[in-house]
C-alpha positions as CSV (number, residue, x, y, z in Angstrom):
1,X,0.0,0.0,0.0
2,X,1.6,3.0,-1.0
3,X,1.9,6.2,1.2
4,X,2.4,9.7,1.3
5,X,5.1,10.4,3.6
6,X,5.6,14.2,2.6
7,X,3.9,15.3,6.2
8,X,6.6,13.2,7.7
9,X,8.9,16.3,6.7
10,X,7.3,18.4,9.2
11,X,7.2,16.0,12.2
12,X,8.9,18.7,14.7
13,X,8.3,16.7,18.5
14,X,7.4,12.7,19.6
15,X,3.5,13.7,19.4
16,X,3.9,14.5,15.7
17,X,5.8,11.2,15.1
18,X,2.6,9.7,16.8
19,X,0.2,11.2,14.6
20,X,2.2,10.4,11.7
21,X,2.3,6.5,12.7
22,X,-1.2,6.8,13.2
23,X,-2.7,8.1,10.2
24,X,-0.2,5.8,8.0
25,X,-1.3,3.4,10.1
26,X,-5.2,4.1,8.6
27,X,-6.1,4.7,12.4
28,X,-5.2,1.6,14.2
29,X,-2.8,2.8,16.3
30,X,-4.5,4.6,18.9
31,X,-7.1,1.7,19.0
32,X,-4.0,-0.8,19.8
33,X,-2.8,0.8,22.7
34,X,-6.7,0.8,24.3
35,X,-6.6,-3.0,23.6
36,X,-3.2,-4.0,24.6
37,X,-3.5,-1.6,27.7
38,X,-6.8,-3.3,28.6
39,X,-5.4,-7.1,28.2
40,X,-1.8,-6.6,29.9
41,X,-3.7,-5.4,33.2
42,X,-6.4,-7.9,33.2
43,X,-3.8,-10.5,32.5
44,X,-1.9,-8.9,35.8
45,X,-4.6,-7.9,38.2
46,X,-6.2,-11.5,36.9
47,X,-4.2,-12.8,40.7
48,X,-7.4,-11.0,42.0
49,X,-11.0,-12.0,41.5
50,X,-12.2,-12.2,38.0
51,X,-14.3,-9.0,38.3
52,X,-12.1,-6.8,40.5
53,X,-9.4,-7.7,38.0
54,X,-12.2,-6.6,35.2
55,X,-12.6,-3.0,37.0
56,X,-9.0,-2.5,37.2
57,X,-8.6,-3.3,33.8
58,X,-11.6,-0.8,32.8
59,X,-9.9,1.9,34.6
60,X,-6.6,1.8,33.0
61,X,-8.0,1.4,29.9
62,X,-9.9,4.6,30.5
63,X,-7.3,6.6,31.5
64,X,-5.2,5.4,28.8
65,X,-8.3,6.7,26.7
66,X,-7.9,9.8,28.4
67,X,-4.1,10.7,27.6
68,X,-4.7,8.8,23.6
69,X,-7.6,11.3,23.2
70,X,-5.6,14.6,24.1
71,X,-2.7,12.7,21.7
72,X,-5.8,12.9,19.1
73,X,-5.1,9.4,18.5
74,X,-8.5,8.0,19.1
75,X,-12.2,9.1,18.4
76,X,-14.5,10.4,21.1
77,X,-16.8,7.3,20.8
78,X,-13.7,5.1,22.2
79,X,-13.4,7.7,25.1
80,X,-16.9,7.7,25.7
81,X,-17.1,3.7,25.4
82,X,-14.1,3.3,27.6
83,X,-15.6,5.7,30.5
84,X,-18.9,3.6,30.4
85,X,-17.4,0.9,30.7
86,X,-15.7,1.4,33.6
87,X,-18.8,3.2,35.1
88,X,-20.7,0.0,34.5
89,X,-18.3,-2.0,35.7
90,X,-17.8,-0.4,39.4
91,X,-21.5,-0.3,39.5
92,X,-22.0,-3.8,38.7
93,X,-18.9,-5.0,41.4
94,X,-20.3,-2.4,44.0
95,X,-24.1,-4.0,43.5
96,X,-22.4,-7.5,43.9
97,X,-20.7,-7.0,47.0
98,X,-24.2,-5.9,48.9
């Protein structure tokens, strides 16, 4: 697939490289780190109980969101996905423990 790499001329700091890898990349980038960051912690807080490990792994995943979305890396619908999730997940393991 062939690219235009004239922009790449311009790239001035790390967050321009980013962008750069990212639109080459026909917008996968950003999406990656959401889904890597959400598997690595679940597979490390998985030592813990199934849905505490779930909530932990929601709320990294939303603050990696967070950062990605200032980065203009990913859409609003994955920040406002990733928030909800972790909403609905703390409400769901607080409504479980009473």
């Amino acid at each position: 697939m062939p690219s235009n790499f004239t922009p790449l001329t311009n790239i001035t700091d790390p967050v321009g490289l980013f962008q750069a890898i990212h639109i080459a990349s026909g917008g996968i980038l950003g999406n990656g780190f959401i889904l890597v960051s959400f598997v690595v912690s679940f597979i490390v807080a998985k030592r813990f109980e199934s849905d505490k490990a779930f909530v932990v792994s929601t709320y990294i995943t939303a603050i990696m969101a967070i950062l990605l979305k200032q980065l203009s890396l990913v859409h609003d619908w994955t920040l406002i996905i990733a928030i909800t999730l972790a909403a609905v997940a703390s409400v769901f393991t607080f409504m479980a423990k009473n």
